[in-house]
N, C-alpha and C positions, 0 to 999 in steps of 0.2 A: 633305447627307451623301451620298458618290459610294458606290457601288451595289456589293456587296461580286464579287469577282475571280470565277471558276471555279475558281481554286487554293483560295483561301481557304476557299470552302463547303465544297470536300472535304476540308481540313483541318478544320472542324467537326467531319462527321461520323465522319472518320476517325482521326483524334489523338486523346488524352487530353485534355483540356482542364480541370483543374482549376484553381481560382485561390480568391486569399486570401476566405476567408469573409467578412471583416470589409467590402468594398467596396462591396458594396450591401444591408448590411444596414440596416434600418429602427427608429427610435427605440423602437416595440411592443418587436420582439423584442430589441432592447438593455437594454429595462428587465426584461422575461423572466430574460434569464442572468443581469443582476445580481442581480436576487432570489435565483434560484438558488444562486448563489456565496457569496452570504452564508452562505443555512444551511452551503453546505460549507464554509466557512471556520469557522464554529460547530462543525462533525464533524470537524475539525484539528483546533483548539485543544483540545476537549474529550478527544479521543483520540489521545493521542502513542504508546503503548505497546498493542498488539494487545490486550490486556485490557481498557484504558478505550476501542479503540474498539469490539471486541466489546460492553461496556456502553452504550454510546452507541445501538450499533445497536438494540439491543433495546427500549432505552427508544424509540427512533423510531417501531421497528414494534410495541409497545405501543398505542401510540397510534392507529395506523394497524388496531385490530383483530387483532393478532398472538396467539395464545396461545401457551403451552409444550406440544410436543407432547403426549398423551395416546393411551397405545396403546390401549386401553380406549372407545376414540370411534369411532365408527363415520363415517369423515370424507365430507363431499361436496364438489360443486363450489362454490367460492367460499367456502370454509372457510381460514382462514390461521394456519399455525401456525408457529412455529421451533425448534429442534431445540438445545441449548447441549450444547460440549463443552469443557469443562473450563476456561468459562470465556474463549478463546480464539478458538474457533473457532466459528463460528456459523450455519448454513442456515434461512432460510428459505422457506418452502413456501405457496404458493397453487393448491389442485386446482382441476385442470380438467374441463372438459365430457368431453371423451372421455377413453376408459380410457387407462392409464399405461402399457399396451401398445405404443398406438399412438406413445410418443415422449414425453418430458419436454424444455423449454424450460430448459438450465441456462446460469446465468453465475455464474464464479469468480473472484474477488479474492483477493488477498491484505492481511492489514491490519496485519502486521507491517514493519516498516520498519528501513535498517543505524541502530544505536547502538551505546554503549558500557556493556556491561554492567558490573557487579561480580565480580571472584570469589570464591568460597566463602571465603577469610579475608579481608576485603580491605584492614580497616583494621590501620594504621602510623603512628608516628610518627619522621621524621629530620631532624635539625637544628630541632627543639624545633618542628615543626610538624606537622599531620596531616594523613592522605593515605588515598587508595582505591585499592587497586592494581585492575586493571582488563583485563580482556578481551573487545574489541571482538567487534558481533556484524554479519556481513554483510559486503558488499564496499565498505569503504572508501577515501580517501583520507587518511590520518592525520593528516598535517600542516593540514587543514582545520580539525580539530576543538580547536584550542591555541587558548588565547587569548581566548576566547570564552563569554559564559555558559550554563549548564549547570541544568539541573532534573533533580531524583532522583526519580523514578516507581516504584514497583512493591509488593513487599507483603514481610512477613516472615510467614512459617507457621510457627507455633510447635509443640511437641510437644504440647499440651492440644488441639490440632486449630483454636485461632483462627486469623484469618490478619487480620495488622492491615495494612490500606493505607497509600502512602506516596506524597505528591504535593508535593514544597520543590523552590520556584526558580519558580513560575507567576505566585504573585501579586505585585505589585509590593512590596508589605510583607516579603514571604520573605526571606531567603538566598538565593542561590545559589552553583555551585560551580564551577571553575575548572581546567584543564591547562592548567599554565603554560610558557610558552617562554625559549628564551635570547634576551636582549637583542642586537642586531647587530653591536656592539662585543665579544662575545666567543664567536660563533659562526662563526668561523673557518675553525675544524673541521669543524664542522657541516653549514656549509653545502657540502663536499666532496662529501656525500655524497649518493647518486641523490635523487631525487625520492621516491622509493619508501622508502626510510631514513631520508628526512630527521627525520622521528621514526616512533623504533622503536618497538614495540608493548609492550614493558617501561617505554618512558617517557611511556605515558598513564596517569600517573599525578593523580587529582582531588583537588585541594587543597580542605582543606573543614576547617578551622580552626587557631588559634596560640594560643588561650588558656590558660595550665596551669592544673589544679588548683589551689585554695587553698591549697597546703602548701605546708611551703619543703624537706619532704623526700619522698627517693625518684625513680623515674623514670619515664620515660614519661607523665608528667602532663597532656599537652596531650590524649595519645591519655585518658587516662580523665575528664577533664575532657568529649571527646566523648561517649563510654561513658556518663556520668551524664547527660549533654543528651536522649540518646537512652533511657536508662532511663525518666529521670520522663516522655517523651513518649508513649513507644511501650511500655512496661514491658519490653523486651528486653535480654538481655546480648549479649556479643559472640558466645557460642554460637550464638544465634540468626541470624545471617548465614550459617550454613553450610545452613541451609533457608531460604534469601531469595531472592526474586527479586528484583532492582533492576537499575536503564537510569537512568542518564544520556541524554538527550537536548537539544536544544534550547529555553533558555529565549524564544526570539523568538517570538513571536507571528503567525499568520497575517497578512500583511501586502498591499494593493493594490501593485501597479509601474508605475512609468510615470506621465507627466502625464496620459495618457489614463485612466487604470485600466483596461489591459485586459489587465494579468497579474496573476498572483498569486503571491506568493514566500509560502514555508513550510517549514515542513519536514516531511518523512512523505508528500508527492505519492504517491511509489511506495511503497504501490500505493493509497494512503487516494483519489486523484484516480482510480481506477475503482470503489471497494468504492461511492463515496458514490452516483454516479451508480445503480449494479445497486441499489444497498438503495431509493434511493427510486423508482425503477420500480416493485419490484416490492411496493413497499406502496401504489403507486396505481393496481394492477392490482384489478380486482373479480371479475370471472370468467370467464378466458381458456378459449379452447377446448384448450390442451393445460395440463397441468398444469408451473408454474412454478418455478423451484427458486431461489435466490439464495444461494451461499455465499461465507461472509467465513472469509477461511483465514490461519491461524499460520504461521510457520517457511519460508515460501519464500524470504527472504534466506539461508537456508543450507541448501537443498535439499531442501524440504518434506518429508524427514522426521520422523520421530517420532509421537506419536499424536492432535498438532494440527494437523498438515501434512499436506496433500493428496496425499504416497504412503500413508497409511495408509487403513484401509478405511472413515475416518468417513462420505465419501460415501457409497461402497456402502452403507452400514447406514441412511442416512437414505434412499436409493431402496428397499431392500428393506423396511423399514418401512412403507413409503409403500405400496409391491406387494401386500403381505402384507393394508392393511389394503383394501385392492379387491378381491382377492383372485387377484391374476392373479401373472405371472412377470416378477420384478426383472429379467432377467438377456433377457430378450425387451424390458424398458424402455428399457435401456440401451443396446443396440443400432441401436433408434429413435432415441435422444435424440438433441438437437444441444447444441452447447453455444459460448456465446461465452469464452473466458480471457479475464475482463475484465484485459488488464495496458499498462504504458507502454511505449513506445519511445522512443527519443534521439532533439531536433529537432535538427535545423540549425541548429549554431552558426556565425555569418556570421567570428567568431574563432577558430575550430577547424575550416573547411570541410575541409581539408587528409585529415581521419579517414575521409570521406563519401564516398560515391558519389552524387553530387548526382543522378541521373535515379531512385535508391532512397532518399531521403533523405526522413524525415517534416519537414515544416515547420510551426513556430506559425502557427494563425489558418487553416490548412486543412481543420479538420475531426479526428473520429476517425478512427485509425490500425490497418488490416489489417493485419499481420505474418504472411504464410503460413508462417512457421517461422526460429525462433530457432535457438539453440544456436551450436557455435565452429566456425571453420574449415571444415572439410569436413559443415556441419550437424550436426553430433554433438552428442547429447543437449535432439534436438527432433523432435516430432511430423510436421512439414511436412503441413499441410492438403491434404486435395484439392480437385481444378478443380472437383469436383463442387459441392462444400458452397464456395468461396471464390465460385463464381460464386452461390449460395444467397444469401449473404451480400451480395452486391453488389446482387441483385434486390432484394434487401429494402430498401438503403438507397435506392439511387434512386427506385424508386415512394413512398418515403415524405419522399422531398428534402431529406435527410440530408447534409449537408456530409462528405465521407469522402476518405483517400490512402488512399495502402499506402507501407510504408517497410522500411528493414533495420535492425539491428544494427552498422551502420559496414562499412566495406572490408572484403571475403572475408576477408583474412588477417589485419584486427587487429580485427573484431568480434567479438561473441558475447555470450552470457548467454541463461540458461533462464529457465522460467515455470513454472506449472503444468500448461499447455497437454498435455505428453505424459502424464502421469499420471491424465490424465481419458480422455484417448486409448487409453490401454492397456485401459480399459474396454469402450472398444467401441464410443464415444460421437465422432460427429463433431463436435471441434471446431478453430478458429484464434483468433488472439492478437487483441482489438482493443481501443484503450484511447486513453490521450492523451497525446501527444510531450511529452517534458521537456526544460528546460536545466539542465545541474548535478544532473542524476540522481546521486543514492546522495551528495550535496552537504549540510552542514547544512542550508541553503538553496536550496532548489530551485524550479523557476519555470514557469509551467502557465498555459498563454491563456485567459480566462472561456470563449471563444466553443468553445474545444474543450471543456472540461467539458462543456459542455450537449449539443453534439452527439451526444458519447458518453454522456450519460443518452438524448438522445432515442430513438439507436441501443437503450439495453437496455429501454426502454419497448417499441417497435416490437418486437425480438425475441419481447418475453416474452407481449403481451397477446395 
């Protein structure tokens, strides 16, 4: 082997030198991620809708020693509690050795994902068949979601204050339910029109049955033939939809890709492919020396407001909590704190390279994913980290030899999308984006490298212990 140049050494130590993870990884740590991937593909399946993964979460960290906060407790180091909000949103907490003054270790996910909800009346019946009329939630691509099967998640709250769960289309026994499309032969028309049109948002419409009523009089028979399906099941009438939550999502199942299996198609990646990683970090953390925070967040597909999204003050109230019960100042914690946004970025599609700026381009099989700052065009409506804390962040992964890029959002002027990244920011709290590249982001199916998943647990392990 000839004896490498003077050019070369200096390009060593003077370039970037990143390359694909997967080349000299070792049969050990290939059986490592696979295990790991499994249970995440088990926290997919089981959790399509922010609410059953909030419930998933908890049962995990149940198990892991977790209790329900208690203000009433006087908590110490290596005490693990979690905080629920309303079901949706979820932080958990592991205190640390030193006071909460000195700085909280936070990472934020989001575990809501784009679907297709119901609206408050939704069902109909036309041309003697039944249907859900429907407004999508998130940044879609519409025309993705025709044609394909569908499972109904969610719950009905009744006025007596029950709230009956609702999970058809999972099991292979189920039903499921359907947006039908035009046949090719007389879309014509249709196909005229943009990309973006191609079906309009009036016509996700969910086909979910043709049976009529047993009578041979009156109308709308198929719709109350529904109506009775769903009374003896669920005891509701049609009133009860207008306090329902319900999503349509994807009936597919967590799925390997590739001859190799070294991806994973699903749906819900974004952002369920960082919540999984921060949640089991930090339930195999025991007793770090800064106290740890882990939160699973609602509604950032549509701009983390409301009071389960991370512009509201549910953070604050779980740090002030936390301050109050040590008894020092939230507001001096916070300012310490750091925090990772656990969120995704877009890989390199080698069929859409054209969107990318390949030298800022995250790539599959490289590692978790830096994003110094999101947001559109001229950066708006993103945090932009500092040099300070981005270089923080890069010390950490390298001493711990961590596979890691940095990436963008696509081309200056046709990129963008936010995170929760500035909203923890406006705190006071230093953080940046780091998470795991996708292909077919906000895609029924979307597609995630085992070997990055783990990376990015290893990364919010390392952060948080």
């Amino acid at each position: 082997m000839s004896e490498k140049t003077a050019s070369q050494k200096l390009k060593e130590k003077l370039f970037i030198n990143k390359e694909n993870g997967l080349k000299n990884i070792d049969d050990k740590k290939l059986e490592e991620i696979n295990r790991f991937c499994e249970g995440y593909k088990q926290f997919l399946a089981e959790g399509k809708t922010e609410r059953e993964a909030a419930l998933t979460a908890k049962t995990i960290a149940k198990k892991a020693g977790f209790e329900p906060f208690d203000r009433n407790k006087k908590y110490k180091a290596g005490d693990k509690y979690f905080v629920d909000n309303r079901g949706k949103t979820v932080a958990f907490v592991v205190v640390g050795k030193k006071s909460a003054e000195e700085g909280l270790k936070i990472t934020a996910a989001h575990i809501d994902s784009p679907r297709i909800d119901l609206k408050p009346n939704p069902l109909y019946e036309d041309s003697e068949l039944a249907l859900f009329k429907t407004h999508y939630y998130g940044g879609i691509k519409k025309y993705q979601w025709t044609a394909m099967p569908l499972a109904l998640h969610g719950v009905f709250a009744k006025k007596d204050g029950s709230v009956i769960e609702v999970n058809i289309g999972e099991d292979e026994n189920d039903p499921c339910f359907v947006i039908t499309d035009l046949l090719p032969h007389l879309s014509q028309e249709q196909v005229k029109r943009t990309l973006s049109e191609a079906i309009k948002g009036e016509e996700l419409n969910i086909l979910i049955g043709s049976r009529p009523f047993k009578d041979d009089k009156g109308s709308e028979l198929v719709k109350l033939n529904i109506m009775a399906i769903l009374n003896e099941k669920y005891g509701v009438t049609e009133e009860d939809f207008l306090s329902a939550e319900l999503e349509c999502v994807p009936a597919a199942k967590p799925r390997d890709i590739g001859f190799d299996r070294s991806l994973i198609g699903s749906y819900g990646h974004d952002d369920r492919v960082c919540a999984y990683p921060a949640l089991m970090a930090i339930c195999e953390i025991e007793s770090p020396e800064q106290t740890a925070i882990a939160i699973l967040a609602d509604k950032e597909e549509v701009g983390s407001d409301g009071n389960t999204g991370l512009n509201s003050d549910f953070l604050r109230f779980v740090v002030r909590d936390l301050c109050e019960n040590m008894g020092v100042d939230y507001t001096v914690a916070l300012r310490n704190s750091k925090c990772l946004s656990a969120d995704v970025n877009a890989a390199l599609d080698p069929t859409f390279k054209d969107v990318m700026e390949p030298k800022n381009a995250a790539k599959i099989n490289y590692g978790a994913v830096i994003t110094k700052y999101t947001g559109a065009r001229g950066k708006s409506g993103t945090s932009d980290a500092s040099a300070e804390y981005v270089a923080y962040v890069r010390n950490m992964l390298d001493k711990a030899g961590i596979a890691w890029q940095t990436g963008e959002l696509g081309k200056v002027d046709l990129g963008g999308g936010g995170t929760v990244a500035m909203y923890i920011a406006n705190m006071g709290v230093d953080v940046v984006d780091l998470g795991v590249p996708v292909l077919s982001m906000h895609a029924p199916f979307e597609v995630v490298s085992k070997f990055d998943v783990f990376e990015t647990y290893r990364t919010m392990y390392e952060f948080c212990k």
